[in-house]
Backbone as a chain_set.jsonl record, in Angstrom:
{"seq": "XXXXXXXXXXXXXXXXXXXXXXXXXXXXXXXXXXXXXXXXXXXXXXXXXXXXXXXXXXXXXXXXXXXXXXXXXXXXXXXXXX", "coords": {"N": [[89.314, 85.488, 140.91], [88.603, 88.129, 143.429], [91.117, 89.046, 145.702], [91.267, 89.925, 149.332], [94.254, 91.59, 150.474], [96.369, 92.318, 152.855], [98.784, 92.551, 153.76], [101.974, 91.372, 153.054], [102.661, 88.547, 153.281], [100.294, 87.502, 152.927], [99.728, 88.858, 150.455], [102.396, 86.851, 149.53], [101.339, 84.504, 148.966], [99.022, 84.728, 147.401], [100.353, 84.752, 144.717], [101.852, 83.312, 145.089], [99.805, 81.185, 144.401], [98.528, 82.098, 141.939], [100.718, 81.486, 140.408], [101.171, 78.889, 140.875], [98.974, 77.755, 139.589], [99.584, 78.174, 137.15], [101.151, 76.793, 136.223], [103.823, 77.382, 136.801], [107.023, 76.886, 136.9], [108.829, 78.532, 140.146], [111.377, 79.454, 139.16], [110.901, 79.335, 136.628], [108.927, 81.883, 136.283], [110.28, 83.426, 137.52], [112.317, 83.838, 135.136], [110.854, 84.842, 133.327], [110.069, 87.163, 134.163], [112.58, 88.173, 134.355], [113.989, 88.145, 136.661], [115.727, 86.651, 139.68], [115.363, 83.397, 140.749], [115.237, 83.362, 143.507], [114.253, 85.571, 144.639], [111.524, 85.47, 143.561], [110.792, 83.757, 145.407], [111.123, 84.708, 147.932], [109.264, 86.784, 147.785], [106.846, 84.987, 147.895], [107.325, 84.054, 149.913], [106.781, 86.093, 151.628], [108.262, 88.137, 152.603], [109.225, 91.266, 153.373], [110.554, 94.233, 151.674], [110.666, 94.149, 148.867], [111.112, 95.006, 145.231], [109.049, 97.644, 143.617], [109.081, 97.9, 141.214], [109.484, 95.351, 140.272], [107.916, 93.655, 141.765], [105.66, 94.53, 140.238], [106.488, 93.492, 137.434], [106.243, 90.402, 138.115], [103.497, 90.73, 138.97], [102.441, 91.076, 136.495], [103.492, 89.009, 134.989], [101.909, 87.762, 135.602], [99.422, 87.691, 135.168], [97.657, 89.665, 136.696], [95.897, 92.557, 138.639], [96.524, 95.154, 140.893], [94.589, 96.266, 142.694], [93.578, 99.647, 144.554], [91.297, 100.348, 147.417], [89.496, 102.233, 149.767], [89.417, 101.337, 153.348], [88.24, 98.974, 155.03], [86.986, 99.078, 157.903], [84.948, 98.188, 159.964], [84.492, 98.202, 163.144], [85.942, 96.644, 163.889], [88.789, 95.606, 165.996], [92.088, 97.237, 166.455], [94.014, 95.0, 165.927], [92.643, 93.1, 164.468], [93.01, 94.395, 162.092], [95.363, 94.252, 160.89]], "CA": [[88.581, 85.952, 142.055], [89.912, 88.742, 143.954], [91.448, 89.311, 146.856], [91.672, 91.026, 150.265], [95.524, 91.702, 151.016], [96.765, 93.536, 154.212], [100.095, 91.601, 154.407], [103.432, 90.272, 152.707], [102.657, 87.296, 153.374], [99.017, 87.451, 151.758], [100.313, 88.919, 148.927], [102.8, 86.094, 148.621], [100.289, 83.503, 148.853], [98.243, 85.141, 145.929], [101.222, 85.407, 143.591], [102.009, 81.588, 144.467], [98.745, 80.724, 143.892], [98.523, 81.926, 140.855], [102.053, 80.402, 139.655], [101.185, 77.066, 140.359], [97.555, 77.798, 138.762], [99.615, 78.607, 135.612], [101.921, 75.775, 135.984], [105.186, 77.629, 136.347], [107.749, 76.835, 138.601], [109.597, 79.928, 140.569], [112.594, 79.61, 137.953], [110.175, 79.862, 135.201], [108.324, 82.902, 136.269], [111.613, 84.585, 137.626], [112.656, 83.949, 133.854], [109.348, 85.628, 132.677], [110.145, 88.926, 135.036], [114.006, 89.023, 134.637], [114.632, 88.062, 138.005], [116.171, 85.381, 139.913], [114.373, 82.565, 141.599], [115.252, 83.595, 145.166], [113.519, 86.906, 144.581], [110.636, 85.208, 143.575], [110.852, 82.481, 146.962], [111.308, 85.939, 148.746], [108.222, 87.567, 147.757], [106.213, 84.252, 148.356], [107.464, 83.731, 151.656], [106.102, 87.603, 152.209], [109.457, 88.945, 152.786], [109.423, 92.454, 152.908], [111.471, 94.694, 150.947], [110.617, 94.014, 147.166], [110.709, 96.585, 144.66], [107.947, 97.557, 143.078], [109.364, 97.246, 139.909], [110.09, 93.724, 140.518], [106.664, 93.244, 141.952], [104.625, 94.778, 139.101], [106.644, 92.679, 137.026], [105.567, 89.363, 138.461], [102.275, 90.69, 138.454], [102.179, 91.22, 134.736], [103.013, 87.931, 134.205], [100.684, 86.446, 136.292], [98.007, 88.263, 134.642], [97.185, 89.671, 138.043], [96.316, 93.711, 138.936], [96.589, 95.994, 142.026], [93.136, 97.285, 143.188], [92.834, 99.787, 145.821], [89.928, 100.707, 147.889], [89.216, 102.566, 151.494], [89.842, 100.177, 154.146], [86.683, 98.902, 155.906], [87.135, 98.784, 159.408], [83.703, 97.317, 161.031], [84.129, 98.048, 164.121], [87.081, 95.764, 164.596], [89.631, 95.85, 166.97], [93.459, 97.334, 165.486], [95.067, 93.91, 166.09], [92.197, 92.474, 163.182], [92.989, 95.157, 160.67], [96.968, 94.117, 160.566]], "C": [[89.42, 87.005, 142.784], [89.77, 88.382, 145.103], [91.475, 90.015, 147.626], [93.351, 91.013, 150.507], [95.911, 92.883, 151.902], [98.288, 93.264, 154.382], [101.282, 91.138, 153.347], [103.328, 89.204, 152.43], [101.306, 87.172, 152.622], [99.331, 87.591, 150.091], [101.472, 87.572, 148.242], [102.141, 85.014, 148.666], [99.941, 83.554, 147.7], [99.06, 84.595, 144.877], [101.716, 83.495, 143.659], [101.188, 81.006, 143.88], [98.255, 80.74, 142.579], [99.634, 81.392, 139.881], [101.633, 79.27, 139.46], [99.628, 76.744, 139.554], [97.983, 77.609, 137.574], [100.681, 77.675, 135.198], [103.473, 75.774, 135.85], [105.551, 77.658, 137.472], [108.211, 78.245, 138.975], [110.74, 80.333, 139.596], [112.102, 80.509, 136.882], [109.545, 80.953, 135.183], [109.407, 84.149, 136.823], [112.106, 85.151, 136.358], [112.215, 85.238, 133.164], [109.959, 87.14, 133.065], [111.828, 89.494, 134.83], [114.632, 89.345, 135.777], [115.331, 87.008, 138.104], [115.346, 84.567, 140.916], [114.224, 82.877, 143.49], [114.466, 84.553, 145.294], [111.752, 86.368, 144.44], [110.097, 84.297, 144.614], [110.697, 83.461, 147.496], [109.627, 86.198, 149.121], [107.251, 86.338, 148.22], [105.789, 84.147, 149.648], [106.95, 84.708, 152.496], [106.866, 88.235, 153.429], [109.298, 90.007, 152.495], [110.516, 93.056, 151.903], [111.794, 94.556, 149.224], [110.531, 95.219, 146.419], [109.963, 96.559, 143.641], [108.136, 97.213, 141.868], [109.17, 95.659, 139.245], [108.431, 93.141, 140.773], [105.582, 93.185, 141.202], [104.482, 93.887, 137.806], [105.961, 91.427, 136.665], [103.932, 88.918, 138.232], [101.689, 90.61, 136.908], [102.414, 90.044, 134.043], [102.423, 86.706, 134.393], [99.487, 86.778, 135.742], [96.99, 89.191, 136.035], [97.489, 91.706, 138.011], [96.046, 93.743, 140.364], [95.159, 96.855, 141.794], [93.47, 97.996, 144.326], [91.651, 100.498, 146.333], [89.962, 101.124, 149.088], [89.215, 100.859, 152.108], [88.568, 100.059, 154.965], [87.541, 98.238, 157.352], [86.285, 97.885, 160.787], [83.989, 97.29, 162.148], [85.233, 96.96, 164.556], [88.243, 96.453, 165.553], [91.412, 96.219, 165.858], [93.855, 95.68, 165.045], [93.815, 93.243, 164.672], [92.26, 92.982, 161.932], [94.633, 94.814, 160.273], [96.948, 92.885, 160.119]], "O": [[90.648, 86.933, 142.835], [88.874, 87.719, 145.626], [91.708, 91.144, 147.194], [93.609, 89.863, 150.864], [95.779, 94.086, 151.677], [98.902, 93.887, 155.248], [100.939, 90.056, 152.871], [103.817, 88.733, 151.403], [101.401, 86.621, 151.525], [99.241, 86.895, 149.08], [101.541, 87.271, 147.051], [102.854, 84.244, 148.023], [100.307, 82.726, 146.866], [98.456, 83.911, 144.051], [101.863, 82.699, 142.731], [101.468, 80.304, 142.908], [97.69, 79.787, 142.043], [99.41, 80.949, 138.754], [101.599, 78.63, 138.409], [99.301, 75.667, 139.056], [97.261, 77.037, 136.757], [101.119, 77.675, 134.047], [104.221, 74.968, 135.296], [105.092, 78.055, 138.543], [107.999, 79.142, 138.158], [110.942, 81.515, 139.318], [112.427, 81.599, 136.41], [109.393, 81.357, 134.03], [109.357, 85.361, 136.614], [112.335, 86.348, 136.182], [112.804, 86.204, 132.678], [110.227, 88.035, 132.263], [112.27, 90.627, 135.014], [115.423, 90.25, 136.041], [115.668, 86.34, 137.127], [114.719, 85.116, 141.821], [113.356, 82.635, 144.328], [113.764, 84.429, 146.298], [110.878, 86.857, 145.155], [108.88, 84.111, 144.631], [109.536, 83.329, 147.884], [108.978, 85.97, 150.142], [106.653, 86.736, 149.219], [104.727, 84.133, 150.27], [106.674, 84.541, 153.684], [106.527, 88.633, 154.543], [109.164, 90.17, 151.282], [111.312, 92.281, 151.372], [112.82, 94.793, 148.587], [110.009, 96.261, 146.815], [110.039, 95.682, 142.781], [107.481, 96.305, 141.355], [108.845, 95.148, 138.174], [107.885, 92.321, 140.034], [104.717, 92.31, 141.229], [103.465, 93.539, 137.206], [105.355, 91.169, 135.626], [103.325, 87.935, 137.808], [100.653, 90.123, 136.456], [101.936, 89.782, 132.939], [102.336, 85.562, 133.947], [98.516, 86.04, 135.907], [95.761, 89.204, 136.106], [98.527, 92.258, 137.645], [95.54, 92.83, 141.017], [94.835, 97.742, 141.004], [93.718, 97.284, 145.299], [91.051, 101.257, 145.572], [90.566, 100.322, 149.8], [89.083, 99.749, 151.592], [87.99, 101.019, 155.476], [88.331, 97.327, 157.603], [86.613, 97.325, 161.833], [83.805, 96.155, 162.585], [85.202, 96.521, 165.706], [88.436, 97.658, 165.717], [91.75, 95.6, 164.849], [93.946, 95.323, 163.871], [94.494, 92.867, 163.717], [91.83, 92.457, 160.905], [95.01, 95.251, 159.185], [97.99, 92.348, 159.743]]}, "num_chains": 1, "name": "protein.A"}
């Protein structure tokens, strides 16, 4: 299903969500990417500062892409678009 993501922290939601969907701990999918487990706790926790590399990674072996699309605004207020 996709997702909306505006956030760090959204994004690391997703990326847990699909880990524990796929039954792999943070070790095991750090493994997968050629990282280390903190990096992958990092990005969860929707710690800034990841590099994309690292991120695309993760994604690739979550089975998971990057969509983007214009940003719908509706008439909301700033503080609901952050």
């Amino acid at each position: 299903m996709a997702q909306l993501i505006r956030s760090p922290l959204q994004l690391g939601a997703a990326i847990h969500n699909a880990r524990v969907n796929r039954n792999l701990t943070q070790k095991g999918l750090a493994d997968l990417v050629g990282t280390g487990q903190k990096t992958v706790s990092r990005i969860e926790n929707g710690h800034e500062g990841t590099r994309l590399d690292t991120l695309f990674g993760i994604m690739a072996a979550l089975d998971l892409d990057l969509q983007l699309g214009p940003r719908s605004k509706g008439g909301k207020d700033i503080e609901d678009i952050f």
